[in-house]
PQR file of N, CA, C, O and H, with PARSE charges and radii, in Angstrom:
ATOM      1  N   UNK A   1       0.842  -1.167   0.000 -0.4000 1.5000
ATOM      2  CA  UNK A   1       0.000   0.000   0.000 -0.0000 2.0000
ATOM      3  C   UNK A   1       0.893   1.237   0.000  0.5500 1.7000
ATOM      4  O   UNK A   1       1.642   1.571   0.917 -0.5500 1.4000
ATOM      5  N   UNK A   2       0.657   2.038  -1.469 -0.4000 1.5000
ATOM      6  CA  UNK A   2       1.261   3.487  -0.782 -0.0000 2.0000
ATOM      7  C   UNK A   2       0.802   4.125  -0.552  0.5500 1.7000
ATOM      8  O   UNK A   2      -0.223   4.441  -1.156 -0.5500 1.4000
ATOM      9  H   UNK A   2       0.047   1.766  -2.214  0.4000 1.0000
ATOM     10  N   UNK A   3       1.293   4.801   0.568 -0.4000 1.5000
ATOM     11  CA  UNK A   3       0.462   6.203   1.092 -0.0000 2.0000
ATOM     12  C   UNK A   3       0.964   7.486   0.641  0.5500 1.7000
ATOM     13  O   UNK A   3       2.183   7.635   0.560 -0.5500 1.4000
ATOM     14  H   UNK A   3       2.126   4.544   1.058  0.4000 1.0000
ATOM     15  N   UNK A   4      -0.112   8.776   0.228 -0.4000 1.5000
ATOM     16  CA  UNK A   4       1.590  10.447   0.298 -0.0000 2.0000
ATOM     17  C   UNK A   4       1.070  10.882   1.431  0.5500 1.7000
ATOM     18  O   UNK A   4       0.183  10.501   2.195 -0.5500 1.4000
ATOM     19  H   UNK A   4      -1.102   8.655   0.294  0.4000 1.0000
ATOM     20  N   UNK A   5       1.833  11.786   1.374 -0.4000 1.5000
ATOM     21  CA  UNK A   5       2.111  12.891   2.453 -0.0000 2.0000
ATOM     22  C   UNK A   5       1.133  12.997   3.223  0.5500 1.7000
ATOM     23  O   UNK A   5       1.438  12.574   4.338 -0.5500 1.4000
ATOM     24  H   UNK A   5       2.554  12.096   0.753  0.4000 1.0000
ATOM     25  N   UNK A   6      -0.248  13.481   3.147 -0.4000 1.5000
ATOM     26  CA  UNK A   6      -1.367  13.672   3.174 -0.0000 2.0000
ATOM     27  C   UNK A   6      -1.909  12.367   4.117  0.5500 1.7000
ATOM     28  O   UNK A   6      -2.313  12.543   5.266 -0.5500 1.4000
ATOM     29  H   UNK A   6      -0.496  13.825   2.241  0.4000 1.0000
ATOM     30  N   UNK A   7      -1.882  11.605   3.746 -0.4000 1.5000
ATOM     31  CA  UNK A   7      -2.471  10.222   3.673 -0.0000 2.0000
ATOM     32  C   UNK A   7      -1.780  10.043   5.385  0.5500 1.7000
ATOM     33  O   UNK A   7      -2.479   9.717   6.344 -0.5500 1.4000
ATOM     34  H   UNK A   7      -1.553  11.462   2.813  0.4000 1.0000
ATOM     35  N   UNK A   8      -0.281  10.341   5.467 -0.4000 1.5000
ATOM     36  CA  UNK A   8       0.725   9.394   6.609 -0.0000 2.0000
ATOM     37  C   UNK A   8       0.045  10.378   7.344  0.5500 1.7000
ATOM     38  O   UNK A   8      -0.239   9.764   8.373 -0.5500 1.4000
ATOM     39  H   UNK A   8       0.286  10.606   4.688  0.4000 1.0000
ATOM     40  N   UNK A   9      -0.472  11.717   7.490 -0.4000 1.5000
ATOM     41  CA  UNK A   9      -0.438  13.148   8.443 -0.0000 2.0000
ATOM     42  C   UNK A   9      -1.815  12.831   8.989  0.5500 1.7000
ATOM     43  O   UNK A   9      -2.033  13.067  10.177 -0.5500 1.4000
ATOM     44  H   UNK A   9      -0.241  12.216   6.655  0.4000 1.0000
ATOM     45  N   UNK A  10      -2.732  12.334   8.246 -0.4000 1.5000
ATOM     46  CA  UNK A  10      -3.971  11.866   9.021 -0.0000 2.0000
ATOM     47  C   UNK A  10      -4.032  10.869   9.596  0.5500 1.7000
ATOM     48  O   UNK A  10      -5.046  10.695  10.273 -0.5500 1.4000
ATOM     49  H   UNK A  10      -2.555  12.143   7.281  0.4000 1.0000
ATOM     50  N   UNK A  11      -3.088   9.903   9.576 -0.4000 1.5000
ATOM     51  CA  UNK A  11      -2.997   8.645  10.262 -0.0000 2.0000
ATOM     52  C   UNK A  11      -2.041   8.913  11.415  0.5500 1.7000
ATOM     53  O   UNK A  11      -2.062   7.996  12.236 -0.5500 1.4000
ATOM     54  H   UNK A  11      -2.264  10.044   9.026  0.4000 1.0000
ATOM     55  N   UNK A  12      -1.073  10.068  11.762 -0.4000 1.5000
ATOM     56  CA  UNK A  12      -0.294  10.392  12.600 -0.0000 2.0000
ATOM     57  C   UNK A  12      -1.038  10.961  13.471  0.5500 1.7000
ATOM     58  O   UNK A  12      -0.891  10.616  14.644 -0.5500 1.4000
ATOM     59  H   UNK A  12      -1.056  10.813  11.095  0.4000 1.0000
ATOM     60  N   UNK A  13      -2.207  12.160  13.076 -0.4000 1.5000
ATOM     61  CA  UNK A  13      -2.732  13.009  13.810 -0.0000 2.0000
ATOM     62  C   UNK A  13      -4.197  12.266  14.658  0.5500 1.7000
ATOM     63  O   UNK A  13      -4.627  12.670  15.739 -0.5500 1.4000
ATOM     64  H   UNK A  13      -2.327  12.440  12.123  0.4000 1.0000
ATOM     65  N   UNK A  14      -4.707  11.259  13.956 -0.4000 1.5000
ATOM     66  CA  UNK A  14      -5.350   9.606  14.453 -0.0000 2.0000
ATOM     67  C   UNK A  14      -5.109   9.646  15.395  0.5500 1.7000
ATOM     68  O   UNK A  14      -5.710  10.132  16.353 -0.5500 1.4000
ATOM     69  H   UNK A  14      -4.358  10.930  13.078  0.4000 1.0000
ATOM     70  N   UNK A  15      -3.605   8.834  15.275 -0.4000 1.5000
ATOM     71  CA  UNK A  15      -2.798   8.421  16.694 -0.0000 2.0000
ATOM     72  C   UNK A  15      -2.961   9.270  17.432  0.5500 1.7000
ATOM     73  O   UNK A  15      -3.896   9.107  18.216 -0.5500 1.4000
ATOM     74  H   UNK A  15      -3.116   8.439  14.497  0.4000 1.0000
ATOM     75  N   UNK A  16      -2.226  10.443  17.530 -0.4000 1.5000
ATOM     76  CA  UNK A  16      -2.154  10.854  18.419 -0.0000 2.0000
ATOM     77  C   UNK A  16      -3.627  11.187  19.087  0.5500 1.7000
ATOM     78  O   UNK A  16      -3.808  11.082  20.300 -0.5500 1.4000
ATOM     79  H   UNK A  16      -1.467  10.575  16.892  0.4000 1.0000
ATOM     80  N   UNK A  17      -4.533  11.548  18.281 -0.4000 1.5000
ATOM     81  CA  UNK A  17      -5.761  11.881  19.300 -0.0000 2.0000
ATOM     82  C   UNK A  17      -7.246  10.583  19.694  0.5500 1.7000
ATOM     83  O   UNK A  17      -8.353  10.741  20.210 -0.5500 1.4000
ATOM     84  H   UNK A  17      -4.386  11.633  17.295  0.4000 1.0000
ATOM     85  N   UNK A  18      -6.668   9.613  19.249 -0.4000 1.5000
ATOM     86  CA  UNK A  18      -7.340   7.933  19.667 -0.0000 2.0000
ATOM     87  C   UNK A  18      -7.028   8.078  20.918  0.5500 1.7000
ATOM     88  O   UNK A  18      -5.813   8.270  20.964 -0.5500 1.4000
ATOM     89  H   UNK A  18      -5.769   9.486  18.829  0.4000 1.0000
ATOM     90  N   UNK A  19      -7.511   8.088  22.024 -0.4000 1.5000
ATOM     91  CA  UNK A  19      -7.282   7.018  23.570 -0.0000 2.0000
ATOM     92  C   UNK A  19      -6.965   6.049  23.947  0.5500 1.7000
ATOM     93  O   UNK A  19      -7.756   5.107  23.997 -0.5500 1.4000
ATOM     94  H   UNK A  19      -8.498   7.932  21.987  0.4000 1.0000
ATOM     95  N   UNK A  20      -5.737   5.951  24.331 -0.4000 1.5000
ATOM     96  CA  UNK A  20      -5.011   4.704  24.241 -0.0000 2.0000
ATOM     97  C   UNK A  20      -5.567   3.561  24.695  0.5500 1.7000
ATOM     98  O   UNK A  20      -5.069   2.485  24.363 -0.5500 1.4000
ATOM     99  H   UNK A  20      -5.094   6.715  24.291  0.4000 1.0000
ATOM    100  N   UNK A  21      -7.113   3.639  25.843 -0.4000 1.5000
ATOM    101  CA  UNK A  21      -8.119   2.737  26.561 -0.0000 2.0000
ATOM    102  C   UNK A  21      -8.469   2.789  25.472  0.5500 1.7000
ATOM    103  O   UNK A  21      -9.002   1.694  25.647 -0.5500 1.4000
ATOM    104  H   UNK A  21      -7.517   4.513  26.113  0.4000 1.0000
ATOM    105  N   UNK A  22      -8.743   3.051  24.276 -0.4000 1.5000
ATOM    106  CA  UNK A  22      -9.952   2.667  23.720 -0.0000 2.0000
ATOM    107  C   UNK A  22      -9.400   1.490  22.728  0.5500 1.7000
ATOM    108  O   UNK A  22      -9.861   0.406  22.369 -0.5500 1.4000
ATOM    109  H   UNK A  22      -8.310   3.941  24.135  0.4000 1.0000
ATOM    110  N   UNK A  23      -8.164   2.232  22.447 -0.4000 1.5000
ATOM    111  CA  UNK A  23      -7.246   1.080  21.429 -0.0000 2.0000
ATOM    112  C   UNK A  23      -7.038   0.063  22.211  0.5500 1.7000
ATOM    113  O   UNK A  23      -7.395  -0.915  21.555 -0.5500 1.4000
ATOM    114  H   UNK A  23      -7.790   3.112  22.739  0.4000 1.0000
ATOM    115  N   UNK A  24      -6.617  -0.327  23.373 -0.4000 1.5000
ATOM    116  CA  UNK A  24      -7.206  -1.376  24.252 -0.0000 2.0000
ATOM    117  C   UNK A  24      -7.774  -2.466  24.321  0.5500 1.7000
ATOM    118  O   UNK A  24      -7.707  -3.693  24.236 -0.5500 1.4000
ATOM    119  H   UNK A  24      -6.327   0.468  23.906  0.4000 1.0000
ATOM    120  N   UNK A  25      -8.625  -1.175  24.591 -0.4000 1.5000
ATOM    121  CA  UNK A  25     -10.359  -1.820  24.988 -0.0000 2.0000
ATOM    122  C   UNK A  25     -10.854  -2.829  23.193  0.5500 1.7000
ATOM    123  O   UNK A  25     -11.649  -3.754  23.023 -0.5500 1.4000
ATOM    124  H   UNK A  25      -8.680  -0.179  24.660  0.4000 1.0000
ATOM    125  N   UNK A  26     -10.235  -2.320  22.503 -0.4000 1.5000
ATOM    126  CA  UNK A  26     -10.217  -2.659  21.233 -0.0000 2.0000
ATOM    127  C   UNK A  26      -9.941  -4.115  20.525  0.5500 1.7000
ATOM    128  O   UNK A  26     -10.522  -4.875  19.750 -0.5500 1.4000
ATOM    129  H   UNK A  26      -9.589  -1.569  22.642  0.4000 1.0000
ATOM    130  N   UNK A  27      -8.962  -4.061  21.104 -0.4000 1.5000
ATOM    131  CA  UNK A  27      -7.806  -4.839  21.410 -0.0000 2.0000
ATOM    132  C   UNK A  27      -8.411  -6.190  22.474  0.5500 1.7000
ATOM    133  O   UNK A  27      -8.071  -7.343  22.207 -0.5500 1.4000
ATOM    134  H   UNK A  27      -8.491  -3.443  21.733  0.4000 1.0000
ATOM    135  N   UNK A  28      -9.002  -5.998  23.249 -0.4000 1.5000
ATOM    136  CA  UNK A  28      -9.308  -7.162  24.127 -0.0000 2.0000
ATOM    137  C   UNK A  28     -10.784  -7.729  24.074  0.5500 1.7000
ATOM    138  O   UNK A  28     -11.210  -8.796  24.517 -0.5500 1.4000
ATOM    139  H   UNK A  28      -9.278  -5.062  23.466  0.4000 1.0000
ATOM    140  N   UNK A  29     -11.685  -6.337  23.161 -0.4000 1.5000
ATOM    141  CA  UNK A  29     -12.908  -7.694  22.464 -0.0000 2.0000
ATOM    142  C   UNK A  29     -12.751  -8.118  20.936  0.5500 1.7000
ATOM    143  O   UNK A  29     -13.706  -8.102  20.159 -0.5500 1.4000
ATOM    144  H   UNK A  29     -11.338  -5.470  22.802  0.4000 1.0000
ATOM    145  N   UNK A  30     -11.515  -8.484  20.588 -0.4000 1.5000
ATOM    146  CA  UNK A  30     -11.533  -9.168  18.660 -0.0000 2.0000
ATOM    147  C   UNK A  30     -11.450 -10.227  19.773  0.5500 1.7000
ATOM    148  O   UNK A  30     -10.888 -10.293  20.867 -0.5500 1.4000
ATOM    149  H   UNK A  30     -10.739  -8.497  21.219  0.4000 1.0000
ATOM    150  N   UNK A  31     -12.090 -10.874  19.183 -0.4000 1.5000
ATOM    151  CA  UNK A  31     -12.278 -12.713  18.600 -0.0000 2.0000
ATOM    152  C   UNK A  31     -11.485 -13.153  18.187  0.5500 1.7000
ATOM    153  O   UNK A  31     -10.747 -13.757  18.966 -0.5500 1.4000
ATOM    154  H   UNK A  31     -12.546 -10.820  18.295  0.4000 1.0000
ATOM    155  N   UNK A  32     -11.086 -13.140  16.554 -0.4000 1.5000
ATOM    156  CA  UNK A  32      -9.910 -13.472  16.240 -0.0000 2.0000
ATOM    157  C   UNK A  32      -8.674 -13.176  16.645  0.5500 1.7000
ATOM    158  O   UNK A  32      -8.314 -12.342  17.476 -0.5500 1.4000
ATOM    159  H   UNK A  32     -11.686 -12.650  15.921  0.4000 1.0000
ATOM    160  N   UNK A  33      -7.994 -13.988  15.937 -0.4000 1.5000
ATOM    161  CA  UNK A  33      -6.276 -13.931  16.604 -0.0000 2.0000
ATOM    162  C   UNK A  33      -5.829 -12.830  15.312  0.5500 1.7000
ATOM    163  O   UNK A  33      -5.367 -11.806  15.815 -0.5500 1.4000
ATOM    164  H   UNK A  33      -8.286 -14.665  15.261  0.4000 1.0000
ATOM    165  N   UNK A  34      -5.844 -12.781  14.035 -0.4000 1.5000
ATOM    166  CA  UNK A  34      -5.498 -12.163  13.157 -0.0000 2.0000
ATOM    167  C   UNK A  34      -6.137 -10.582  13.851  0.5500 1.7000
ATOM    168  O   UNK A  34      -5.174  -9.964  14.305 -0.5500 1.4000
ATOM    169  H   UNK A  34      -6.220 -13.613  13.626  0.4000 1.0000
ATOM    170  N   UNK A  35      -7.032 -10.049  13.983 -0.4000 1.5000
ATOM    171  CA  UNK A  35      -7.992  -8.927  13.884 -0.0000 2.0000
ATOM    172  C   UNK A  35      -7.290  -8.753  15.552  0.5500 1.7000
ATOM    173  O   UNK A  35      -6.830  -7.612  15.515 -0.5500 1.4000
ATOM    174  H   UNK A  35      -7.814 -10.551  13.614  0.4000 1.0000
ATOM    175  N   UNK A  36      -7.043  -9.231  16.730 -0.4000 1.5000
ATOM    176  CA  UNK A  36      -5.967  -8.837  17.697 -0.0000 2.0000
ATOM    177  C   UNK A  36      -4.765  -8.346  17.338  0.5500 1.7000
ATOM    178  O   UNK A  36      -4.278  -7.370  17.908 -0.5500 1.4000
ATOM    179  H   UNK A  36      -7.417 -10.158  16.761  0.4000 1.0000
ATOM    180  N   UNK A  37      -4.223  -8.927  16.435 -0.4000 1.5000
ATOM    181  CA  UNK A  37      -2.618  -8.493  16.290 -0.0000 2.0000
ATOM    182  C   UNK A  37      -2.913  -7.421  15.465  0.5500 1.7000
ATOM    183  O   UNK A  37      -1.830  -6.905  15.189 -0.5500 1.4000
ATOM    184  H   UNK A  37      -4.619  -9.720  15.972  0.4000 1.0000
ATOM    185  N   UNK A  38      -3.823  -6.811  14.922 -0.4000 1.5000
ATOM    186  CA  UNK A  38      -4.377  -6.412  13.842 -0.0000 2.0000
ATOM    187  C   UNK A  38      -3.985  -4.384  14.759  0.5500 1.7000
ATOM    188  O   UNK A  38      -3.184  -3.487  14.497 -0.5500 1.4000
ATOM    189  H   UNK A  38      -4.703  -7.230  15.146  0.4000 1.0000
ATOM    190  N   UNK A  39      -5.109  -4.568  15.831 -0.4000 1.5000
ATOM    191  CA  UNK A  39      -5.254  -3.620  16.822 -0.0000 2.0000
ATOM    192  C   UNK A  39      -4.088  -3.578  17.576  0.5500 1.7000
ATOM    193  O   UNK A  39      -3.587  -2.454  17.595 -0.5500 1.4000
ATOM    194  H   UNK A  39      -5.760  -5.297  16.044  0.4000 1.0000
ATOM    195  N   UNK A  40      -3.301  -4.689  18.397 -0.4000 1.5000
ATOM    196  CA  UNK A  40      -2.771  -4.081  18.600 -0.0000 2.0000
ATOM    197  C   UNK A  40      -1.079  -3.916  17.999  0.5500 1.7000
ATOM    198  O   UNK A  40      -0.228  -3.755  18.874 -0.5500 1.4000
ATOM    199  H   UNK A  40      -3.708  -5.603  18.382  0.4000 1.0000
ATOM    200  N   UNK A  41      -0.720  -3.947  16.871 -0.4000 1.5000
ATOM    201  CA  UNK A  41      -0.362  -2.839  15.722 -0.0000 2.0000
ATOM    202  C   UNK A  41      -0.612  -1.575  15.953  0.5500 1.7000
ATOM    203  O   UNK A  41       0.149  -0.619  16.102 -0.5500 1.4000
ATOM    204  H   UNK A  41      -1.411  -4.078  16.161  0.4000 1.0000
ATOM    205  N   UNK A  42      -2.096  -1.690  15.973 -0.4000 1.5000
ATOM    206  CA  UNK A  42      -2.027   0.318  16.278 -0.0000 2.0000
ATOM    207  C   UNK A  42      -1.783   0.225  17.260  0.5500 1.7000
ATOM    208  O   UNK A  42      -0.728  -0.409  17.212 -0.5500 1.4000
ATOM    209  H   UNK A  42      -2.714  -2.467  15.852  0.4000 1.0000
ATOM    210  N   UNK A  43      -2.053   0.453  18.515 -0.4000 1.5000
ATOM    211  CA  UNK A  43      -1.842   0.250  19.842 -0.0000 2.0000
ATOM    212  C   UNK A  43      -0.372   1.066  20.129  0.5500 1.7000
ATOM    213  O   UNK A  43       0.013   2.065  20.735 -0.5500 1.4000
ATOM    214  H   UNK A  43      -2.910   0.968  18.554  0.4000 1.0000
ATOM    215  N   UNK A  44       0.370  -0.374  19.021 -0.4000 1.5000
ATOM    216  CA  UNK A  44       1.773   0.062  19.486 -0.0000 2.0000
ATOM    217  C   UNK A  44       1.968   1.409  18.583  0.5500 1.7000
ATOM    218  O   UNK A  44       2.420   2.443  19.074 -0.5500 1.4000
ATOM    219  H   UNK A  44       0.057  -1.186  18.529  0.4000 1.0000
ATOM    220  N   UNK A  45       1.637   1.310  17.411 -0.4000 1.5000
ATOM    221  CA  UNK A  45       2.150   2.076  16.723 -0.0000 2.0000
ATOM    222  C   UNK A  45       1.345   4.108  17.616  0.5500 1.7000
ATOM    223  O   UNK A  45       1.864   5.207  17.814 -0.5500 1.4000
ATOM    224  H   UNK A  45       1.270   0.470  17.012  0.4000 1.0000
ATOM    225  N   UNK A  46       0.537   3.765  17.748 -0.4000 1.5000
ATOM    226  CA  UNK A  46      -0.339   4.957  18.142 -0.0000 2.0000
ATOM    227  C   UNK A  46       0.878   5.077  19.710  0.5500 1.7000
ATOM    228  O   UNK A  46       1.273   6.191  20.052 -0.5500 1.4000
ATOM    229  H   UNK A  46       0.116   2.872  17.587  0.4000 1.0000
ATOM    230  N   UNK A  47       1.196   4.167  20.266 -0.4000 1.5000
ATOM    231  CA  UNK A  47       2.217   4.304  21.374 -0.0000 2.0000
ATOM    232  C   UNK A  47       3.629   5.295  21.169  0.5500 1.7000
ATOM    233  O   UNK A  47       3.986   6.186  21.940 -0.5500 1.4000
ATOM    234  H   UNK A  47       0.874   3.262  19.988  0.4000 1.0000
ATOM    235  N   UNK A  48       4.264   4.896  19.991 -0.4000 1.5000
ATOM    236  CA  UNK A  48       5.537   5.125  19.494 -0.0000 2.0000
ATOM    237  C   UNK A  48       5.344   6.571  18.813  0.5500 1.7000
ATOM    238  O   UNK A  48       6.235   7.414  18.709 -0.5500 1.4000
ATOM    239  H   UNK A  48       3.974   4.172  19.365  0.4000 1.0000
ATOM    240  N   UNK A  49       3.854   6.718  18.316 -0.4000 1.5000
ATOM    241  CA  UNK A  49       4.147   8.075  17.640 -0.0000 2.0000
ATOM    242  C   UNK A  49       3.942   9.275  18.797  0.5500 1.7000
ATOM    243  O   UNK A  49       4.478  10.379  18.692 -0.5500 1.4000
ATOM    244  H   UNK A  49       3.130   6.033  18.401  0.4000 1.0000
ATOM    245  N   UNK A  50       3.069   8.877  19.931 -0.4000 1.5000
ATOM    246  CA  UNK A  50       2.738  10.043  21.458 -0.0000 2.0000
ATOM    247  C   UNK A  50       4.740  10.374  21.803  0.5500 1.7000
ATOM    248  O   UNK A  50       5.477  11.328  22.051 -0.5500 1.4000
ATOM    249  H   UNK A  50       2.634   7.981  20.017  0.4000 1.0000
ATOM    250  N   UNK A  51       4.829   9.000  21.615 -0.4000 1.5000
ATOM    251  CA  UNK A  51       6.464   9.110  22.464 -0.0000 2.0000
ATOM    252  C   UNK A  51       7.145   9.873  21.106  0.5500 1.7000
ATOM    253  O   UNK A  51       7.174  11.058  21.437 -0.5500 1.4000
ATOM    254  H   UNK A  51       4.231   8.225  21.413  0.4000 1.0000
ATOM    255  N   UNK A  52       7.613   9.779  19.964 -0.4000 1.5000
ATOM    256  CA  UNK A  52       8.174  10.856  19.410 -0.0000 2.0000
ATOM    257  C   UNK A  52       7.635  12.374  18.984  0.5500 1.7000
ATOM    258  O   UNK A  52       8.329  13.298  18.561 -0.5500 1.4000
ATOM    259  H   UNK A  52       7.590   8.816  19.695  0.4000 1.0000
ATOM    260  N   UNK A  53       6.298  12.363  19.202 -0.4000 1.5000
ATOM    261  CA  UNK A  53       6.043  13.447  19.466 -0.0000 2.0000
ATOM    262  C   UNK A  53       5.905  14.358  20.666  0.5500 1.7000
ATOM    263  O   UNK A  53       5.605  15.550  20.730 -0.5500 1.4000
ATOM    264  H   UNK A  53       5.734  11.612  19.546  0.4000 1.0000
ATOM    265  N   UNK A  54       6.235  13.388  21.689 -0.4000 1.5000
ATOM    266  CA  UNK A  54       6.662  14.358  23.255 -0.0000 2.0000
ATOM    267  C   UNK A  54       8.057  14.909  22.873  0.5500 1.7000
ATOM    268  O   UNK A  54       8.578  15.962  23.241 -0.5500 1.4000
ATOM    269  H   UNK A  54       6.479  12.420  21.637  0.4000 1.0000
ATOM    270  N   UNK A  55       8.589  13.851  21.962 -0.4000 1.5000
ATOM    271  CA  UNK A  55      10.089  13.986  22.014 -0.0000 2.0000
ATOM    272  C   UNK A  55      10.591  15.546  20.846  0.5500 1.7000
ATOM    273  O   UNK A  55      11.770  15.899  20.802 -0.5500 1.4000
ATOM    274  H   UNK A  55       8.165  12.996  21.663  0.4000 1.0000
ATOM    275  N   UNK A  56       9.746  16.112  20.210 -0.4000 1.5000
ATOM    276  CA  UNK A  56       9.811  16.712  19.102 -0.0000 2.0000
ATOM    277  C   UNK A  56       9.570  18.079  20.043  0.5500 1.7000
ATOM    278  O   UNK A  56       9.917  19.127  19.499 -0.5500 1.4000
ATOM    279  H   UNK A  56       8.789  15.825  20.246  0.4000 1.0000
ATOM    280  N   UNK A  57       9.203  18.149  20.933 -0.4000 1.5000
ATOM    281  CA  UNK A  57       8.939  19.510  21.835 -0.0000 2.0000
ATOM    282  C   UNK A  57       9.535  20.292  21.981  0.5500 1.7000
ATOM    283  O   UNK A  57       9.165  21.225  22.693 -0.5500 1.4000
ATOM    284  H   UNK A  57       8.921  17.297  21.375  0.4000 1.0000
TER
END
């Protein structure tokens, strides 16, 4: 999948304003095992982008 510019800045600005309970909470009612790892992917990823953007301050 490619994404531009545009595309990565709404998925950054996502992250950062999703609730990390909710990605979670998300996270602990999938059923499947695929659609878990699925969430938490974002999870982490929504994790890593709060932390380089504290870090960008």
């Amino acid at each position: 999948m490619n994404l531009n510019s545009d595309s990565i800045k709404l998925i950054k600005n996502w992250l950062l304003q999703v609730p990390l309970d909710e990605l979670r909470k998300k996270v602990n009612e999938c059923e499947s095992q695929s659609d878990k790892e699925w969430w938490e992917q974002i999870y982490k990823l929504a994790v890593q982008e709060r932390k380089e953007h504290s870090y960008g301050r």
